[in-house]
Every structure is written in C-alpha cells, then in structure tokens.
Backbone as a ProteinNet text record, in pm:
[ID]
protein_1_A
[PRIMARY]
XXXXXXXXXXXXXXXXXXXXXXXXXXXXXXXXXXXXXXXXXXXXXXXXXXXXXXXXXXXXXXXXXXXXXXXXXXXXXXXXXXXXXXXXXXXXXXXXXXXXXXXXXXXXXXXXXXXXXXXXXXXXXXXXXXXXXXXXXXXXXXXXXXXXXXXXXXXXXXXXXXXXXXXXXXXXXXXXXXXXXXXXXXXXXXXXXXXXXXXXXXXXXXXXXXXXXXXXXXXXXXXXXXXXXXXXXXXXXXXXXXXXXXXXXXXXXXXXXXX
[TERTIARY]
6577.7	6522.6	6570.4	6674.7	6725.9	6718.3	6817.7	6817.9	6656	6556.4	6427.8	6369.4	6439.6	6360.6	6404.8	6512.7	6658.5	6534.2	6527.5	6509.6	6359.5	6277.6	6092.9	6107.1	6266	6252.5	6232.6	6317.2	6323.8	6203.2	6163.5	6011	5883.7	5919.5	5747	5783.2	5703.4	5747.6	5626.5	5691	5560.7	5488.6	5550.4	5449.6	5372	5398.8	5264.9	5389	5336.5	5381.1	5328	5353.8	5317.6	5379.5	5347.8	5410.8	5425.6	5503.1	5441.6	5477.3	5448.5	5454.6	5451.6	5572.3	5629.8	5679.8	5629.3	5642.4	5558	5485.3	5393.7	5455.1	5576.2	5643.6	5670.7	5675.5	5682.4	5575.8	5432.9	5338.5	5257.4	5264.5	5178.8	5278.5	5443.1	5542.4	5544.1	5582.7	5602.5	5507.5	5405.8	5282.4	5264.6	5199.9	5199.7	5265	5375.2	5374.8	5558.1	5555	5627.4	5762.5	5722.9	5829.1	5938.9	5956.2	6107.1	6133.9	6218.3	6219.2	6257.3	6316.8	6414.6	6334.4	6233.6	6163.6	6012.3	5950.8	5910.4	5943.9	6045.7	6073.4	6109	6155.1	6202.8	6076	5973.4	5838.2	5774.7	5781	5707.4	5786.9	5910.7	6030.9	5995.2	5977.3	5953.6	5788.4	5739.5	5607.1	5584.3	5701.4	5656.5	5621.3	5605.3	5628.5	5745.6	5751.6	5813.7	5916.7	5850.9	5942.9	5899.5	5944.6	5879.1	5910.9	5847.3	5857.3	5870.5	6030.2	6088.3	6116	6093.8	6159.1	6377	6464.7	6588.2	6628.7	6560	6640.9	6613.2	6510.6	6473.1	6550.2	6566.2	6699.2	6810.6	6841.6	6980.3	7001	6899.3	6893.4	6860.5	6875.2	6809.5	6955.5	6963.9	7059.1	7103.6	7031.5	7052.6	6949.2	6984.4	6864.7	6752.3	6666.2	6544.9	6475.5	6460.2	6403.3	6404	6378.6	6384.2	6302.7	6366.9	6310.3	6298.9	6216.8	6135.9	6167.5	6274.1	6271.4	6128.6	6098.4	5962.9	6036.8	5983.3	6043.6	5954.1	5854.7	5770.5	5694.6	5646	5631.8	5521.9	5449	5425.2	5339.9	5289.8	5268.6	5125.5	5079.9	4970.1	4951.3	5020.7	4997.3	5025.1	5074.4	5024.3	4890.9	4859.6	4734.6	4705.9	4798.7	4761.4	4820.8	4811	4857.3	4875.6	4743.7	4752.4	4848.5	4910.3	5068.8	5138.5	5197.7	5308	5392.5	5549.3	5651.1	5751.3	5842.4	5977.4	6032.1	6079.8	6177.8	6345.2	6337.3	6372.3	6423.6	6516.5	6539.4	6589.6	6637.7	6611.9	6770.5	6847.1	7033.9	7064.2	6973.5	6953.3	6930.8	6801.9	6805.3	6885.6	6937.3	7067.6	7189	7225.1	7339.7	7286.6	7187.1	7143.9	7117.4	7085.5	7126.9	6980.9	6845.8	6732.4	6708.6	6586.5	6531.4	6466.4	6404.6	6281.1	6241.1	6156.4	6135.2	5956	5923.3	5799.8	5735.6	5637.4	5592.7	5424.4	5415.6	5244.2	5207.8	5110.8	5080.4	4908.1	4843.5	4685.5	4661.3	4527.4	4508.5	4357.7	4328.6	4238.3	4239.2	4345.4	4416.7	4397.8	4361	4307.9	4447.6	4561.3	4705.2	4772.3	4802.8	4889.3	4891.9	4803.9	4811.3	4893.8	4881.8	5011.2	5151.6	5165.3	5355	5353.7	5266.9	5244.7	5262.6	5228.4	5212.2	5367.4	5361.4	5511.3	5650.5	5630.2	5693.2	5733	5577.2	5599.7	5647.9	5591.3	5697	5862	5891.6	6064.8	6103.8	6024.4	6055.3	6064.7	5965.3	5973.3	6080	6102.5	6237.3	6330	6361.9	6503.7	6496.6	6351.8	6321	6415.3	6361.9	6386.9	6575.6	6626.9	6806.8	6803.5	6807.2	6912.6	6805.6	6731.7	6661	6596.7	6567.5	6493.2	6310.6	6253.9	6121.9	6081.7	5941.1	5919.8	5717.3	5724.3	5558.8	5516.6	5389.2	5307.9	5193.6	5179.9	5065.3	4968.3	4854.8	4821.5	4635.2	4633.9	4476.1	4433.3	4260.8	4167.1	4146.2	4200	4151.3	4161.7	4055.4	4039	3861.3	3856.6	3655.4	3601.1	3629.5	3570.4	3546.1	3617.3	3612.2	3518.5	3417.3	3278.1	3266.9	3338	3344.4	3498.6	3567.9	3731.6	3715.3	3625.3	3608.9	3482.1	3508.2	3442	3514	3476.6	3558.9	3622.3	3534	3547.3	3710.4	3693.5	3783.7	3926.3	3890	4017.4	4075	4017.8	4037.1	4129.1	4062.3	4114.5	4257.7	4250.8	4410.2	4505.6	4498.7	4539.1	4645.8	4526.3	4598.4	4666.7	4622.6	4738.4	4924.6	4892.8	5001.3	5086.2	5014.9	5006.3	5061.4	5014.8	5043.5	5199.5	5212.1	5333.2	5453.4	5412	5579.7	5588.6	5496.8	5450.4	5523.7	5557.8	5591.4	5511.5	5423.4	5323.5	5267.1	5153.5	5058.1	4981.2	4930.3	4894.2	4786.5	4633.7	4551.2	4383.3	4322.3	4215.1	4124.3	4068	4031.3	3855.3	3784.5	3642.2	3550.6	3584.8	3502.2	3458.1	3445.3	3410.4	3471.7	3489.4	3596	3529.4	3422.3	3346.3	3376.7	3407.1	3424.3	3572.5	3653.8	3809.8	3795.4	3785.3	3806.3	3759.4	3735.8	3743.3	3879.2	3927.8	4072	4137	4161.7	4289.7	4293.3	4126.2	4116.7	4207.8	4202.4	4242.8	4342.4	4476.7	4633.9	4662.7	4781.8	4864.9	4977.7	5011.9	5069.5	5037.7	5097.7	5063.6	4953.2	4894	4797	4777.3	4816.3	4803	4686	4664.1	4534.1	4608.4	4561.4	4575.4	4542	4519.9	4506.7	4395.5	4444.8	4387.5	4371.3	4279.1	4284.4	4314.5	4331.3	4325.5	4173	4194.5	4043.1	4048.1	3916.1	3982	3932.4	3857.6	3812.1	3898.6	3955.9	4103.7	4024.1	3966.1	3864.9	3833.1	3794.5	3724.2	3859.6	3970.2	4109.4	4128.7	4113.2	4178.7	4068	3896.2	3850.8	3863.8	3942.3	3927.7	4053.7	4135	4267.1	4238.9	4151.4	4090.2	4003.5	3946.2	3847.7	3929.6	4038.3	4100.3	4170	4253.6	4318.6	4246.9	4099.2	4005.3	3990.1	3994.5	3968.1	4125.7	4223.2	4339.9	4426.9	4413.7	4503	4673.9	4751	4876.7	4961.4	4841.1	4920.7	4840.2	4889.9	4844.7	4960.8	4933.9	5079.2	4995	4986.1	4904.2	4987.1	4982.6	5049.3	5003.3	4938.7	4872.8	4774.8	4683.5	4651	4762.5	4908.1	4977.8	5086	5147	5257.1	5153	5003.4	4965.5	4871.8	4880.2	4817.7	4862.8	4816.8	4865.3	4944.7	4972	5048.7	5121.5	5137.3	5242.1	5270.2	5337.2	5415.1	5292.2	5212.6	5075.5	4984.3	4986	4911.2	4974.2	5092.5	5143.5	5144.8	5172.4	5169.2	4985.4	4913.6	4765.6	4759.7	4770.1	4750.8	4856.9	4986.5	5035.6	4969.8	4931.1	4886.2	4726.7	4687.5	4574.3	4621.1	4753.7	4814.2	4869.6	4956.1	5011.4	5004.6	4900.3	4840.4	4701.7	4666.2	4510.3	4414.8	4459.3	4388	4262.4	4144	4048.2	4034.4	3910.4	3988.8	3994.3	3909.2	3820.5	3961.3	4006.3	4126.9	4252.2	4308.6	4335.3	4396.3	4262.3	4247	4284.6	4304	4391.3	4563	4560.4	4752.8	4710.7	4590.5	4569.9	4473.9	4469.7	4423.7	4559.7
2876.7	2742.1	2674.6	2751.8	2651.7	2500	2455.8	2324.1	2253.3	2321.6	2222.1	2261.9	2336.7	2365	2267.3	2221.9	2115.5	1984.6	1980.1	1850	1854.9	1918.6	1917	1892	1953.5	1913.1	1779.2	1721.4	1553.4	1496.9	1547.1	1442.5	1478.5	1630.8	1620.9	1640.4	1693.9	1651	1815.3	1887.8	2060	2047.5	2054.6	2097.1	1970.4	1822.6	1754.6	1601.7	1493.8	1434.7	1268.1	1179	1043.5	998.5	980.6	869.2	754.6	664.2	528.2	463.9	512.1	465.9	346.1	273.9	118.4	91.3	176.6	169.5	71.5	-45.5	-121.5	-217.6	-240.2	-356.7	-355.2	-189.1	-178.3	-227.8	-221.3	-206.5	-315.5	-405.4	-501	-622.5	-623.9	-723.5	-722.9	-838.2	-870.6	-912.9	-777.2	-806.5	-813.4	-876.7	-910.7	-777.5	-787.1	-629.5	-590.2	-588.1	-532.6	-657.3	-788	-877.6	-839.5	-816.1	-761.5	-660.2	-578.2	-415.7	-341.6	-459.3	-380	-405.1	-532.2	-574.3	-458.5	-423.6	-345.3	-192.5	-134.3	-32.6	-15.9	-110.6	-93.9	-69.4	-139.2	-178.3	-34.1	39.7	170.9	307.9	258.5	350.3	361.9	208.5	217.8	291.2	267.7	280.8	483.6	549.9	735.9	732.9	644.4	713	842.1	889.6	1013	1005.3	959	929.5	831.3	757.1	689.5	691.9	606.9	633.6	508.3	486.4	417.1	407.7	309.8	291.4	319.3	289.7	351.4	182.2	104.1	-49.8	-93.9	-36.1	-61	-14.6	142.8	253.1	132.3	106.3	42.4	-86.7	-171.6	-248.1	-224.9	-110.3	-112.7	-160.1	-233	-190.5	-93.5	-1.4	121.8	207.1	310.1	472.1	428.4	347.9	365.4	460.9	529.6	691.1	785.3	891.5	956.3	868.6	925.2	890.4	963.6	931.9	1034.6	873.1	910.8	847.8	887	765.7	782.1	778.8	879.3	836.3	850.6	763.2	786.4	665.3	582.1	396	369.2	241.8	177.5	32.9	-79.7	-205.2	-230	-314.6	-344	-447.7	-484	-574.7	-508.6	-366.9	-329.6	-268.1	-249.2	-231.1	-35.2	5.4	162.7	135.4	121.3	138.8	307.1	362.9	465.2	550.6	531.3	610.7	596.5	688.7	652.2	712	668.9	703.4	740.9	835.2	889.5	733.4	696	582.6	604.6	719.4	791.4	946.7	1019.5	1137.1	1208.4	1369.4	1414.5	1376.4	1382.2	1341.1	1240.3	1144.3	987.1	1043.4	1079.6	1138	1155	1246.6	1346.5	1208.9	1147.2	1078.7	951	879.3	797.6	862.3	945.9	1026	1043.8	1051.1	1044.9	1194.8	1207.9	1331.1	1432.4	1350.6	1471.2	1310.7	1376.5	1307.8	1294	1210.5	1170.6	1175.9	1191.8	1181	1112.9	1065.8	999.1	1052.9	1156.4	1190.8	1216.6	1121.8	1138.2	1175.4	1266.7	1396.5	1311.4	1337.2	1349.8	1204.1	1176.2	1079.3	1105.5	994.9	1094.2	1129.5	1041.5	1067.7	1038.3	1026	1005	1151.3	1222	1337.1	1416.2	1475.1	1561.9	1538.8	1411.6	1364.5	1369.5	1351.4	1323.4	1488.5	1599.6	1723.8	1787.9	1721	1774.2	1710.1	1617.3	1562.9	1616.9	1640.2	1719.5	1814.4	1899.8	2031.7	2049.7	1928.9	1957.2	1882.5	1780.2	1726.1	1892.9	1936.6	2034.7	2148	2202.6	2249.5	2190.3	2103.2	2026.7	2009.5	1960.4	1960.9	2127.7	2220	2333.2	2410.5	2366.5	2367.9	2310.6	2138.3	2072.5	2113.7	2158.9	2181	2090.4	1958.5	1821.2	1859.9	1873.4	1840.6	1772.2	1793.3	1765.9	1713.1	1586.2	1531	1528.1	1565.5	1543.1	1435.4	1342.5	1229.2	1242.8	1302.5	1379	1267.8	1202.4	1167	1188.8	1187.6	1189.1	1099	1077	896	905.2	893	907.7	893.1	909.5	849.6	986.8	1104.7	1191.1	1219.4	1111.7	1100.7	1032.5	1090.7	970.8	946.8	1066.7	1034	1037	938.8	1026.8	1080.1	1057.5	1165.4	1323.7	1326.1	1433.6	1548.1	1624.2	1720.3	1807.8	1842.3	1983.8	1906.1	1770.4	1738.7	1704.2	1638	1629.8	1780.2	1874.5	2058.7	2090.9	2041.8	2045.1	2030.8	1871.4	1794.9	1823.3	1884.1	1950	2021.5	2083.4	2268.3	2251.1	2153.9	2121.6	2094.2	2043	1969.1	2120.6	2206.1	2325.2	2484.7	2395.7	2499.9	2481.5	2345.1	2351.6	2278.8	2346.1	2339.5	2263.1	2152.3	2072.3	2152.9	2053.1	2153.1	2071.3	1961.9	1854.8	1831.9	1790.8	1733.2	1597.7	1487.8	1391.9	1358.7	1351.5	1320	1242.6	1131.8	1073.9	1145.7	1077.7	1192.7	1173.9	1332.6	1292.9	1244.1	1193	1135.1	1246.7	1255.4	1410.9	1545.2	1573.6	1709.9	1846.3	1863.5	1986.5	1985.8	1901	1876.9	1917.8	1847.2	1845.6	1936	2047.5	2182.6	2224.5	2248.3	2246.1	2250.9	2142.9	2099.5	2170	2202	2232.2	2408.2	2429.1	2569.1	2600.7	2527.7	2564.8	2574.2	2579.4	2571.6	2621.7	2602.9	2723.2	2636.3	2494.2	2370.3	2261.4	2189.8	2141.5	1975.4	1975.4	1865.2	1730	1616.9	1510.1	1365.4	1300.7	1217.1	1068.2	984.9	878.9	759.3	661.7	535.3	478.8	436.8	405.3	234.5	167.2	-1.9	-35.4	-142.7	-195.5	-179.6	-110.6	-96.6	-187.5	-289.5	-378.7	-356.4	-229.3	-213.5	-37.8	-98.1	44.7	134.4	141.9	248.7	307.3	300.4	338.7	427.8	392.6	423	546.5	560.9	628.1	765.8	703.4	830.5	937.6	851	910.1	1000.1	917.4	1039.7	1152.5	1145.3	1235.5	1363.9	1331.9	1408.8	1486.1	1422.5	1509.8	1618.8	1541.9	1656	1779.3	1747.8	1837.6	1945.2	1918	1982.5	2023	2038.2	2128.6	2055.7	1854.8	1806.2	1839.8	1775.9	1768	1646.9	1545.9	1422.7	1305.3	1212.3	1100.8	1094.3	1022.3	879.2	742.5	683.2	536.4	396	351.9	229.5	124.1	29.8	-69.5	-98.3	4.7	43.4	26	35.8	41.7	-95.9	-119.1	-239.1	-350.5	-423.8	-531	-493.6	-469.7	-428.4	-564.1	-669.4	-732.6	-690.2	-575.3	-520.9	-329	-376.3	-250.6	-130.8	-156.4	-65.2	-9.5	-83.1	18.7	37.6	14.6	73.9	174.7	234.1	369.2	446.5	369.9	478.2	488.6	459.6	466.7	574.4	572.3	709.3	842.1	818.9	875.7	987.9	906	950	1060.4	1017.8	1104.1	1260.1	1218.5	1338.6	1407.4	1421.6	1470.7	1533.9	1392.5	1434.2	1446.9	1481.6	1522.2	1447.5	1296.7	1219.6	1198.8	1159.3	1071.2	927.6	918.2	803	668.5	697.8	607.4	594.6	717.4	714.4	661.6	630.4	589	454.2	391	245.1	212.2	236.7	177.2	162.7	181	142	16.9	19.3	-172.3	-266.5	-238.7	-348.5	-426.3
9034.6	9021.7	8893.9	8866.4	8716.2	8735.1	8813	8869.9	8819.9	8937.8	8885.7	8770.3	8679.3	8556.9	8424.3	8456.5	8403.9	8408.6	8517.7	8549.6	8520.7	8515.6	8511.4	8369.7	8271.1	8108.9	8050.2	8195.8	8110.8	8186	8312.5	8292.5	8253.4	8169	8118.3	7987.1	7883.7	7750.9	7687.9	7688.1	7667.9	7741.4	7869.4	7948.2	7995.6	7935.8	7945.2	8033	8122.3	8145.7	8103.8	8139.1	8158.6	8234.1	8358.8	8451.5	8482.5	8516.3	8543.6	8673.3	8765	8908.8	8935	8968.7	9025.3	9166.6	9240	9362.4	9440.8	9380	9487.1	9502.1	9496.5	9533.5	9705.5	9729	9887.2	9956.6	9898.5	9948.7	9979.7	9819.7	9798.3	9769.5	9721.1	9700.9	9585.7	9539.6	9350.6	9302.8	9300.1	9204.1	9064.9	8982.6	8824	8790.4	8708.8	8587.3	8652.2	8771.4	8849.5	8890.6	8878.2	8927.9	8841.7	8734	8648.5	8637.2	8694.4	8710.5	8554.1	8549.3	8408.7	8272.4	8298.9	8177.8	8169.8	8247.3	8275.4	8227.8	8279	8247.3	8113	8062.9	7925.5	7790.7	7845.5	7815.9	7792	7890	7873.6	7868	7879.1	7761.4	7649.2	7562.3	7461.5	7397.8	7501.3	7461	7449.8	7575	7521.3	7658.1	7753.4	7895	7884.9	7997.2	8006.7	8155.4	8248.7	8347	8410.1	8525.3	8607.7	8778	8857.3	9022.7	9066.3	9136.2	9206.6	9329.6	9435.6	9567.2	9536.1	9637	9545	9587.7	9631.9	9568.1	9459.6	9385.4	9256.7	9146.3	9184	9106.9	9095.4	9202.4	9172.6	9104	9104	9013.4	8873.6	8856.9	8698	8627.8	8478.1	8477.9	8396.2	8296.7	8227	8283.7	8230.2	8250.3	8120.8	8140.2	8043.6	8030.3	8109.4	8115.1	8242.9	8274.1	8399.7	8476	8647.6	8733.4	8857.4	8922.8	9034.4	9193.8	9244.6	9384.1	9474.2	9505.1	9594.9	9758.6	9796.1	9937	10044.5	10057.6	10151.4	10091.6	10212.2	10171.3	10364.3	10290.4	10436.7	10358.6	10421.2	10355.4	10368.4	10272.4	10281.7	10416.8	10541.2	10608.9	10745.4	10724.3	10853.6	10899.3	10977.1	11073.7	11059.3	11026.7	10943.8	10825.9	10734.9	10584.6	10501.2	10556.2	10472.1	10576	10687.9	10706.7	10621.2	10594.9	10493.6	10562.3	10600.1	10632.7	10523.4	10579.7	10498.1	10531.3	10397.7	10361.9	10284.4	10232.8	10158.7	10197.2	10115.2	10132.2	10020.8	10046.3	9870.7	9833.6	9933.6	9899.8	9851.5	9904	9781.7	9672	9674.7	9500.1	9411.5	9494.1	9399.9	9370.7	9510.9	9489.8	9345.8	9414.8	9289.6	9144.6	9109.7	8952.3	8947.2	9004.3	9003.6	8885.3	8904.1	8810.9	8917.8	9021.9	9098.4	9197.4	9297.6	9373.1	9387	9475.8	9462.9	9633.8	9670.8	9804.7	9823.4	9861.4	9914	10019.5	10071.8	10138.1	10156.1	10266.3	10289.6	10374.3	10353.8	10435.2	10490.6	10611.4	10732.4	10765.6	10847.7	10893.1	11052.5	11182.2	11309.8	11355.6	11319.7	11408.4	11297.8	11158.1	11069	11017.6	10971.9	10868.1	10955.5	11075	11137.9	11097.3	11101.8	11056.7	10908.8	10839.5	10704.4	10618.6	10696.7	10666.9	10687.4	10835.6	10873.3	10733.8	10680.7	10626.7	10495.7	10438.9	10294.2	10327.8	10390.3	10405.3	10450.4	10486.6	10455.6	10381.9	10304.4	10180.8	10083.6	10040.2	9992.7	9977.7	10092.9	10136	10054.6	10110.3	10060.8	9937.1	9870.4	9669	9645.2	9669.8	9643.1	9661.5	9806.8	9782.4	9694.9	9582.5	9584.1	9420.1	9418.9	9238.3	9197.5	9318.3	9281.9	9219.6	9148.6	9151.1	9233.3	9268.6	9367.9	9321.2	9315.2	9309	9403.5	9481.3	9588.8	9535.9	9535.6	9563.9	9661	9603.2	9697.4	9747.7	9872	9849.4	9936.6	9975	10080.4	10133.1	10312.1	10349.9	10539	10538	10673.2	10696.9	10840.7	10863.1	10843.3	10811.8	10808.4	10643.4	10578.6	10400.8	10371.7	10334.5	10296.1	10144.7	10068.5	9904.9	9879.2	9824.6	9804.7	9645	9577.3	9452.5	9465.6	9585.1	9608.9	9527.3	9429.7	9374.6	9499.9	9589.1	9682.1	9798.2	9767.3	9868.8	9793.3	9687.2	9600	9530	9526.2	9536.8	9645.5	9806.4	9892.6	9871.4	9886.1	9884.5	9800.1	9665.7	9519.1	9636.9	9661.9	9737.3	9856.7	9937.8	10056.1	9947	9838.3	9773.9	9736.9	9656.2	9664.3	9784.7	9852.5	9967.7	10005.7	10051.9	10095.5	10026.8	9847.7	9810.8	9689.8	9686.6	9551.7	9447.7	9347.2	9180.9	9070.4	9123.4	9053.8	9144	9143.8	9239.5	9126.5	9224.7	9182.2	9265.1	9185.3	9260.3	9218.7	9234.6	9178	9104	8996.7	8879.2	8941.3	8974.3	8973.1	8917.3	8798.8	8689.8	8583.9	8589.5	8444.2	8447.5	8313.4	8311.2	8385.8	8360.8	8462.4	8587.1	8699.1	8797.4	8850.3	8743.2	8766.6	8717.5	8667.7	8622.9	8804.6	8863.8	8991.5	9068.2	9010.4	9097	8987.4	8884.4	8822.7	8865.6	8851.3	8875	9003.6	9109.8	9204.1	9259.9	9140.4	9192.5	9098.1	9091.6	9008.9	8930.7	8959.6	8926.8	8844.5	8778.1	8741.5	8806.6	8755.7	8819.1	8774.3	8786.6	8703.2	8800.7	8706	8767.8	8782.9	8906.3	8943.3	8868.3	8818.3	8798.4	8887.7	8961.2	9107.8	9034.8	9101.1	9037.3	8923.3	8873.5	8716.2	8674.1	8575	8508.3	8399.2	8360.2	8254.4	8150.7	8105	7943.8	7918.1	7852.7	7805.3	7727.5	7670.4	7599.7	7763.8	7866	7942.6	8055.7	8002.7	8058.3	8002.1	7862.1	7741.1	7741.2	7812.7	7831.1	7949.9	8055.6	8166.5	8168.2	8031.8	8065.1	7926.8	7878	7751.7	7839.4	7886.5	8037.8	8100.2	8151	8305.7	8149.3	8057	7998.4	7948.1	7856.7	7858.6	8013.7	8095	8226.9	8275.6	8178.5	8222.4	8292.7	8299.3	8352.4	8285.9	8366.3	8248.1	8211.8	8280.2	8200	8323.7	8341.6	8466	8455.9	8620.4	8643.2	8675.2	8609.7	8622.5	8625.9	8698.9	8747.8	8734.6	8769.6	8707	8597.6	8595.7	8432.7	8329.4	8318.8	8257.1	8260.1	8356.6	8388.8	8410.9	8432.7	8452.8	8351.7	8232.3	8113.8	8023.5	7934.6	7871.1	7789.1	7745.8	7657.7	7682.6	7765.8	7868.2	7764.2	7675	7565.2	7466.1	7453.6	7350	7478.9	7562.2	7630.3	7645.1	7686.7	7708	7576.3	7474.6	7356.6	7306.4	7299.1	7323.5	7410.9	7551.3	7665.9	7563.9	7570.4	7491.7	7390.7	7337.1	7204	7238.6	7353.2	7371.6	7492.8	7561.4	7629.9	7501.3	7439.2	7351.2	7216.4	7157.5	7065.8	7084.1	7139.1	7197.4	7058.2	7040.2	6950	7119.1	6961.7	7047.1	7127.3	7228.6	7287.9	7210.9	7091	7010.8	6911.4	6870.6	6771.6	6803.1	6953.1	7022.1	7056.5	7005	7025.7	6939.6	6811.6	6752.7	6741.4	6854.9	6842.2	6982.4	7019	7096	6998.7	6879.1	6784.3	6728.4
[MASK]
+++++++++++++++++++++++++++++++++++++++++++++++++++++++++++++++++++++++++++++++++++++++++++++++++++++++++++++++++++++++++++++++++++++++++++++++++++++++++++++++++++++++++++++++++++++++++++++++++++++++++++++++++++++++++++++++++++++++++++++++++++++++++++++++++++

C-alpha cells in the first residue's frame, strides 16, 4: 500500500486532516463561497486546510495545485425527486489521470431502492482505491424512513462501519453532539474518522466547539464545507479550526485568530 501511504501524507498532516469539501456546485449550483473555484481554494490554502473535494470539472479549472485534492465521484441534484441517490459520476482512472490525491464517495445507507446500488458502488470504488494506491474517503450518512434520528450515535456507529467494512481508508460522518457519544463511533473502526459540517452554523465559537468535541472523542480532523467557504472570512476560519485540530488550542483560544 505504499502508493496510498504517499498520498494519505499530503492530505493529512500527523495523522490529523482538514478538509474542505466544494462539491455542492453539483448539487445545489453556484452557491455563495463556491462561485470562484480558484478564489476559494486559494482562501483556505492559505488558511492550513490540508486537502480539499472536487467534482473533476472543477479540477480542471483550477488554475494551480493550491493544495491536495480528493476527486468526488459520486453526485445527484437538489431538483431531482430522489436526491439522496447518489450516482457514480466519476471514476478512480480520472483520478489518477487528473493528478488528484485520493478520492471521495457519498454514500446513504437505508435508502428503500437506492442503498443496494449505493453499497454495490463503494465496494468497487474501493477495489479500484486499493490497485491504483488512491485513498479512498467514504462520506458516510443515515437517510431513509426507517431513520428517525440521523445523530443517533448507534446509527452513525452503524454507517462509520459500513464505510469500514467495505474498504474505506477515512470515513466521514455527522458529529453526535458530544464527545462521550462519538467515542462510540470512533470506538468502532479501526480508521480514521472525521466529522461533517452539515449546514452553515452562524456563531463560530459553536463551530470551533464541535470540532474541539469530536477531536476529544478520537476524531481526526472534519471536512466542513460551508461552515468554511460561505464563512465571511474563509481563510481564519480555517486557520481558527486549524488551530484547534492540530494544536489542540481551546475553542475559546481559538477565537482569536476571528477577532
């Protein structure tokens, strides 16, 4: 596994990551944060991001390497009538050919007719992560009518370990709200585990604790996406999170690189 050990160097940083997932342009279009690919990325380069997650028309418009990147290949829109399908858009030979770092996947579990293709999918995504040495992120969530909490610890444990099971080398998944809990989910894999974003949250102290929490509870970093790019200030907001993955400063100590 040299190959993915090469490549897991440049997107985590000891062991620890920061992501910044820009993939909702598939989903949602040119939403605030996201209309300039390159102004953007450059933004949370500077700021101590570590890698980030691209559709590959986005890759190609960049016009330098601002930092690693993780091809997302698996997409579906906010305007169709199943959304949470997510289809292969993508594959791992793009990856490789576009100069990527590791690849990325979205996959939601208890789906009544999506999660079968969705399962089938990671697992030869996986595969193929593993020939070509790509890393390999599983995005991993709970969404279907049989999901009555999606921060249920026991279910986000669940989904961890599906990510887990078949092949994951990161898993990505909504943080339960307190570190006792997510000690639950981290307990329960053997991978590294990183926490979601999920909406714009608009008081950053309240950002800075939730990624202070999951790390206390054995996370190894977030990938947060709009928390970060529709942030008035993109670049201290990442070095702020930063500063609490890495330097395991407080969230309170923190806040001062957004004064």
């Amino acid at each position: 596994m040299w190959g993915k050990d090469v490549r897991l160097s440049r997107i985590m940083k000891n062991g620890k990551i920061l992501c910044v997932p820009m993939d909702h342009g598939l989903t949602d279009g040119p939403i605030r944060g996201i209309k300039d690919i390159n102004s953007i990325a450059e933004k949370v380069a500077r700021g101590g991001a570590t890698c980030m997650v691209l559709h590959k028309g986005m890759i190609k418009s960049l016009r330098k390497a601002y930092l690693p990147v993780l091809l997302h290949l698996s997409g579906s829109t906010s305007l169709s009538s199943e959304p949470n399908r997510k289809v292969k858009v993508a594959d791992v030979l793009e990856a490789v050919r576009l100069g990527a770092d590791g690849i990325s996947a979205h996959i939601n579990i208890g789906g009544e007719v999506s999660e079968p293709s969705m399962l089938m999918d990671l697992g030869e995504i996986a595969a193929d992560s593993d020939e070509f040495g790509m890393p390999l992120l599983a995005m991993m969530y709970g969404r279907g009518p049989n999901v009555k909490n999606r921060f249920d610890p026991k279910l986000i444990s669940h989904v961890a370990r599906v990510g887990a099971e078949l092949g994951a080398d990161i898993v990505k998944v909504p943080y339960t709200g307190d570190p006792d809990s997510f000690r639950e989910v981290t307990g329960g894999v053997s991978i590294p585990v990183i926490i979601a974003g999920g909406p714009k949250v608009e008081n950053d102290l309240d950002v800075l604790k939730m990624v202070a929490g999951a790390i206390e509870a054995g996370a190894a970093g977030v990938a947060f996406g709009r928390n970060i790019f529709q942030h008035s200030n993109p670049e201290k907001m990442v070095r702020a999170i930063a500063s609490v993955i890495f330097e395991r400063m407080s969230p309170e100590e923190a806040m001062a690189y957004l004064r």
